[in-house]
DOPAKOL-615381 format. One record per residue (C-alpha): residue number from 1; chain; x, y, z. Coordinates in steps of 0.2 Angstrom, whole numbers, plus 5000, padded with zeros to 4 digits. Layout:
! residues N
SITE  nr kette east north   up
SITE NUM     A    X     Y    Z
...
! end
This chain:
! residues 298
SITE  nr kette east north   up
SITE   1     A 4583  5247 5111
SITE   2     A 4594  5261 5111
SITE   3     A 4608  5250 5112
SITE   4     A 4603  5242 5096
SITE   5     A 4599  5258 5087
SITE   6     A 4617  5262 5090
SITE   7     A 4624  5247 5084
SITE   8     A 4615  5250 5067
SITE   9     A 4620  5266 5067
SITE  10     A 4637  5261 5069
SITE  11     A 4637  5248 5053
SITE  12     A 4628  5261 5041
SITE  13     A 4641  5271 5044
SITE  14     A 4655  5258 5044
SITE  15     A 4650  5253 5027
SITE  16     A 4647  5271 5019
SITE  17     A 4666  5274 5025
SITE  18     A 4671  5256 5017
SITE  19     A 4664  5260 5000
SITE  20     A 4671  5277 5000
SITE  21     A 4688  5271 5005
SITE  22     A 4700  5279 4992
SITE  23     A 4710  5260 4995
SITE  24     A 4699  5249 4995
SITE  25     A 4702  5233 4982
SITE  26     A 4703  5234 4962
SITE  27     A 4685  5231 4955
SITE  28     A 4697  5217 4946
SITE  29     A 4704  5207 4961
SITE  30     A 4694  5198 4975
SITE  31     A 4694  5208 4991
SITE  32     A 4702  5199 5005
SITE  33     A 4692  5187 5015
SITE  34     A 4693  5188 5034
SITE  35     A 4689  5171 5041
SITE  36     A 4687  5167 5060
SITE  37     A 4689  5148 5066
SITE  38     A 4682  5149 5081
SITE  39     A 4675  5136 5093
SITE  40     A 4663  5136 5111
SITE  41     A 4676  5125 5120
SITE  42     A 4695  5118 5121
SITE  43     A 4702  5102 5112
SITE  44     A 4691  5102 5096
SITE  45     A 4704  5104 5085
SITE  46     A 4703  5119 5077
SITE  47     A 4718  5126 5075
SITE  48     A 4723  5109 5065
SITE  49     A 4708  5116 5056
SITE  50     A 4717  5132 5052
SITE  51     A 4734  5125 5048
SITE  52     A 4725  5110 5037
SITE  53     A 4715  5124 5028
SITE  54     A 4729  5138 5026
SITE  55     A 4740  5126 5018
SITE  56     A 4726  5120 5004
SITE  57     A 4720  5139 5001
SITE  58     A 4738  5143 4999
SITE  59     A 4742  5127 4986
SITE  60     A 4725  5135 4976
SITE  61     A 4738  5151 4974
SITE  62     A 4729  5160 4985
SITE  63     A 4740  5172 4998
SITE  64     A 4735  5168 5015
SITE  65     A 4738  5176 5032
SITE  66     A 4734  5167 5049
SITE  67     A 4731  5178 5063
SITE  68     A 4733  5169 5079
SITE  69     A 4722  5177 5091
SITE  70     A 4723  5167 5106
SITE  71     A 4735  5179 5113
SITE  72     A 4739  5169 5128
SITE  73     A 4741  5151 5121
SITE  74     A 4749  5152 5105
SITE  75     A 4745  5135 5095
SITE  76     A 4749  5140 5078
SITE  77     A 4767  5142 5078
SITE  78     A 4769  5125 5088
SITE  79     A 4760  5116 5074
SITE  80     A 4772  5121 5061
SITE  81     A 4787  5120 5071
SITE  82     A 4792  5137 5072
SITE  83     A 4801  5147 5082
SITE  84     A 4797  5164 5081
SITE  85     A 4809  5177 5089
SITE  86     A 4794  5190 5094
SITE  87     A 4776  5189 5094
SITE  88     A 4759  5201 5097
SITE  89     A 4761  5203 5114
SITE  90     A 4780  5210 5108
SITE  91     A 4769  5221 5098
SITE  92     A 4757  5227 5108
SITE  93     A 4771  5231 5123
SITE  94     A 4778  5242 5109
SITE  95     A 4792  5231 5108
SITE  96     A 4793  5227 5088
SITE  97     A 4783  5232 5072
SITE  98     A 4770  5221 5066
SITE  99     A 4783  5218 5051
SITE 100     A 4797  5211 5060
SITE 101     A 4782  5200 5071
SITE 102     A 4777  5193 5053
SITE 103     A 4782  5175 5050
SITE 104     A 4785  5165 5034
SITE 105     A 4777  5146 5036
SITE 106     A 4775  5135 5023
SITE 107     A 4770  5136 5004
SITE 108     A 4770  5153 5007
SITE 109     A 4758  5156 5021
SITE 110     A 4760  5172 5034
SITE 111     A 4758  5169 5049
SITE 112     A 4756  5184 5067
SITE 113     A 4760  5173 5080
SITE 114     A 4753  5175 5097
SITE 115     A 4763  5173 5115
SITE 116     A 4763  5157 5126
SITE 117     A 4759  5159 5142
SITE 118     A 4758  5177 5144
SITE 119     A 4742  5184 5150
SITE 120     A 4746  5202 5150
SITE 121     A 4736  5205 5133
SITE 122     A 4721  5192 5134
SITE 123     A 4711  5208 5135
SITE 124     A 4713  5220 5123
SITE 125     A 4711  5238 5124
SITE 126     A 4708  5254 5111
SITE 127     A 4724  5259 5111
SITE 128     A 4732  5242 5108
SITE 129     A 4715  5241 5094
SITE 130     A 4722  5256 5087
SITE 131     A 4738  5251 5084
SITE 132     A 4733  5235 5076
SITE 133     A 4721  5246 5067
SITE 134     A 4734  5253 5058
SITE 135     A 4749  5244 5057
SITE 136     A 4737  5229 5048
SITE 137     A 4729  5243 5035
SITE 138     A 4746  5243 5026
SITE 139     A 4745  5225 5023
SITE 140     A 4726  5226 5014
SITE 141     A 4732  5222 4999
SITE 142     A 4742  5207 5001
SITE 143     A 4729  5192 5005
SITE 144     A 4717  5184 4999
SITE 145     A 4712  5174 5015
SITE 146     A 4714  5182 5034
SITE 147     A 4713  5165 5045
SITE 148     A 4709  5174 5063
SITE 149     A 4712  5155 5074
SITE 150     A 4703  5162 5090
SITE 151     A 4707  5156 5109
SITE 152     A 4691  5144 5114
SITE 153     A 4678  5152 5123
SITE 154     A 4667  5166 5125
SITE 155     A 4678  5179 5131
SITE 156     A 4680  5197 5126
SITE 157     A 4695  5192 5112
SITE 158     A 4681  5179 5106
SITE 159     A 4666  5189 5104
SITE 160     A 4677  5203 5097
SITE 161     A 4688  5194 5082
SITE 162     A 4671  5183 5078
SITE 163     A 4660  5199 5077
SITE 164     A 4677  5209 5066
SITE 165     A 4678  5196 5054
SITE 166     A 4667  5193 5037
SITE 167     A 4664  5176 5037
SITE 168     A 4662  5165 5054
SITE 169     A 4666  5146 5055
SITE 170     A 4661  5137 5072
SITE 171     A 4672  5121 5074
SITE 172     A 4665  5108 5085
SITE 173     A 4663  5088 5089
SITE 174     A 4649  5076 5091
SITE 175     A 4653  5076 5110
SITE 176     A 4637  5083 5119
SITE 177     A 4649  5098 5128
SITE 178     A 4656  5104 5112
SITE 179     A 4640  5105 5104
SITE 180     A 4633  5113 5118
SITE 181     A 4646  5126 5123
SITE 182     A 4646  5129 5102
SITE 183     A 4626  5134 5102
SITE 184     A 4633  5144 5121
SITE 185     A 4645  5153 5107
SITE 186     A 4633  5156 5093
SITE 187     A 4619  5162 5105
SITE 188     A 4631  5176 5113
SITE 189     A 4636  5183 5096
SITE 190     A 4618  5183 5091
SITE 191     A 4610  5191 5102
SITE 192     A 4623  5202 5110
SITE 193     A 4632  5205 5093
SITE 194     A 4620  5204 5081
SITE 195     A 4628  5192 5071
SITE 196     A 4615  5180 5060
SITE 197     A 4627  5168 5047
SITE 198     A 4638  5154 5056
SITE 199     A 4648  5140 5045
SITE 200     A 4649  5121 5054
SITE 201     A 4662  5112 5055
SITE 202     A 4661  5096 5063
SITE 203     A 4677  5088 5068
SITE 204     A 4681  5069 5074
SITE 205     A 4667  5061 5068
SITE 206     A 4666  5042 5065
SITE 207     A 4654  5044 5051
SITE 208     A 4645  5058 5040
SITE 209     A 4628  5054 5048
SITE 210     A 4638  5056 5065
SITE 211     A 4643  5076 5056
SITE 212     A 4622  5078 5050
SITE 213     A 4618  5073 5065
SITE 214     A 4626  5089 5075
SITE 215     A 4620  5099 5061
SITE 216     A 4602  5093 5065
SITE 217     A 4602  5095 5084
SITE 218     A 4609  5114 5082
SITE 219     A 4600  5118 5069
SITE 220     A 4585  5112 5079
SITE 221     A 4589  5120 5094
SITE 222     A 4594  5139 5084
SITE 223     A 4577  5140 5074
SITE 224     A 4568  5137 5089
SITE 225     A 4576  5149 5102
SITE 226     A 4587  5160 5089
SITE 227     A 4586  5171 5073
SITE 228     A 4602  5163 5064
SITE 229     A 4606  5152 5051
SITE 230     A 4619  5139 5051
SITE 231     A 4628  5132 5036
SITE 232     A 4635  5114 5034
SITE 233     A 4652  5116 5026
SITE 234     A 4660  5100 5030
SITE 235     A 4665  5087 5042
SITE 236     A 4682  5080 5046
SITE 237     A 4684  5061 5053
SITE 238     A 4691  5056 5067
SITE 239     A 4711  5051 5064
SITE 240     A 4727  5045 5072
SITE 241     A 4738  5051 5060
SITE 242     A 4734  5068 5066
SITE 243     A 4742  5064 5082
SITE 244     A 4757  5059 5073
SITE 245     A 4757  5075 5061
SITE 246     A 4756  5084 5077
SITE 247     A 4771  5077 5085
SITE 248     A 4782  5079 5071
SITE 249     A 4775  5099 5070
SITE 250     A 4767  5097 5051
SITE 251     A 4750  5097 5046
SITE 252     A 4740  5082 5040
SITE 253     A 4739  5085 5021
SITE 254     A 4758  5089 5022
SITE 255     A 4762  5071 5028
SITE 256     A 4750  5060 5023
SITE 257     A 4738  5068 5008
SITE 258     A 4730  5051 5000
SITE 259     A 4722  5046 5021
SITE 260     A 4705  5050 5021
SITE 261     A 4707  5065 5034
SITE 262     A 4716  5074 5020
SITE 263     A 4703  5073 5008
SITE 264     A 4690  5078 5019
SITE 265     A 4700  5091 5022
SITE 266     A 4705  5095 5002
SITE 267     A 4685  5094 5000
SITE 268     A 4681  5107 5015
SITE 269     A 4698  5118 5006
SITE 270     A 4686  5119 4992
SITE 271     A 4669  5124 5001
SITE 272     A 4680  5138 5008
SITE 273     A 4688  5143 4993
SITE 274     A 4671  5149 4982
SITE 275     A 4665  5165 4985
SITE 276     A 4650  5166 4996
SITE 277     A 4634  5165 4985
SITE 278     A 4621  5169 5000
SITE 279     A 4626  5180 5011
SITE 280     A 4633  5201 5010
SITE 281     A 4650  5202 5016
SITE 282     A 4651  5212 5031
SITE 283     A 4666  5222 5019
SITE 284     A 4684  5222 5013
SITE 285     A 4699  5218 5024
SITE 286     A 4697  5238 5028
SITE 287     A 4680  5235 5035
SITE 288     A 4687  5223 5045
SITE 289     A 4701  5234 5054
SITE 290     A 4689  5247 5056
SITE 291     A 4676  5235 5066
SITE 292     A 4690  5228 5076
SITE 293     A 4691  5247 5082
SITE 294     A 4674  5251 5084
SITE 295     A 4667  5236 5092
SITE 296     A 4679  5240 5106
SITE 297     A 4672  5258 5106
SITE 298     A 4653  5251 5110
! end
């Protein structure tokens, strides 16, 4: 009980410091939207997710940052065929500022690319937080849409990006261990982290019942067992021009935009892009840092 007391305790104040934020966003312009991608278990696509969905938000004119946050395995600089000279886990060594880590991608997309197999900074810790903290703050203006592209799982990086950002978007498959380890994943951020408001995404699906289908069966399973609610935001097909997009390091609306993957993926773009009509964001990109910070600090 305590525990739970402190954690609302901890938001309240959060939020009285985010609307007295001298910097916080223009009443004119949107405030940034900080997005995880996140997914129970391995090999369900989700970063094609992310680099599919940047590239649309980013043809809407909207700036778009991608944060990849699996700090061990970076994916996201592979799938646009870059070759970044430094990373965050230069960062966090105290190597290089977050500025000269920063990578242009394509149409105009940023991108903080993470470190291939280096497991030094899979676990983060407050200083590293604090230092992030501040070096992102000066950017809080420049995005519409932070993309976080999470590492699978459940670790400590998991639970603490999903519970930081504003909006959370499980990826998964119709494959019974994905929808499972997916449920695993929204049950530990629900009842450890207090989070209530999960997107689905179902991926690889050989029909749209297939996608309502997994929508069914969690949704089942979450109003018996669980006080969340889960929102259908679209489905993406199964296709073997994604293999080929991969191997030539581009995304799928890049190289083939009329297949019917693409669309679905142009349709999901669109979902994304409206602003949220049913739920209180957690806060601007500011709230954001400053949760990245104190969620450490519980």
């Amino acid at each position: 009980m305590a525990e739970h007391t402190h954690h609302t305790d901890q938001a309240s104040t959060l939020r009285d410091m985010n609307h007295s934020n001298p910097t916080a966003p223009h009443p004119g312009r949107p405030a940034t939207r900080v997005l995880s991608v996140t997914s129970g278990k391995g090999g369900v696509g989700k970063t094609a997710v992310v680099a599919n969905l940047a590239i649309l938000l980013a043809r809407m004119e909207k700036r778009v940052l991608i944060l990849d946050a699996d700090l061990g395995l970076a994916n996201i600089d592979v799938v646009f065929g870059l070759a970044p000279g430094y990373n965050l886990n230069h960062f966090f060594a105290g190597h290089q500022n977050l500025e000269a880590i920063l990578v242009d991608g394509p149409e105009g997309i940023k991108i903080l690319p993470a470190g291939s197999g280096m497991q030094r900074f899979t676990r983060l810790d407050s200083q590293q937080k604090m230092r992030l903290l501040e070096a992102l703050e000066s950017m809080n203006s420049d995005f519409d849409f932070v993309l976080i592209d999470t590492e699978a799982g459940i670790s400590e990086n998991v639970t603490y990006f999903n519970t930081a950002a504003q909006e959370i978007l499980v990826v998964t498959t119709p494959d019974p261990t994905a929808i499972t380890d997916a449920y695993a994943l929204m049950k530990l951020l629900s009842t450890q982290h207090y989070e209530k408001r999960f997107s689905l995404i179902v991926n690889c699906i050989k029909s749209e019942e297939e996608a309502l289908d997994v929508y069914r069966k969690l949704t089942m399973v979450a109003n018996r067992y669980l006080d969340i609610s889960i929102d259908y935001i679209g489905s993406i097909p199964r296709d073997r021009l994604m293999i080929d997009a991969i191997r030539k390091q581009q995304t799928l609306v890049q190289l083939f935009p009329d297949c019917r993957t693409s669309h679905a993926f142009k349709a999901l773009a669109k979902t994304v892009a409206q602003e949220p009509q049913t739920i209180q964001p957690k806060g601007s990109i500011q709230f954001f840092w400053k949760r990245l910070l104190e969620f450490n600090a519980k």
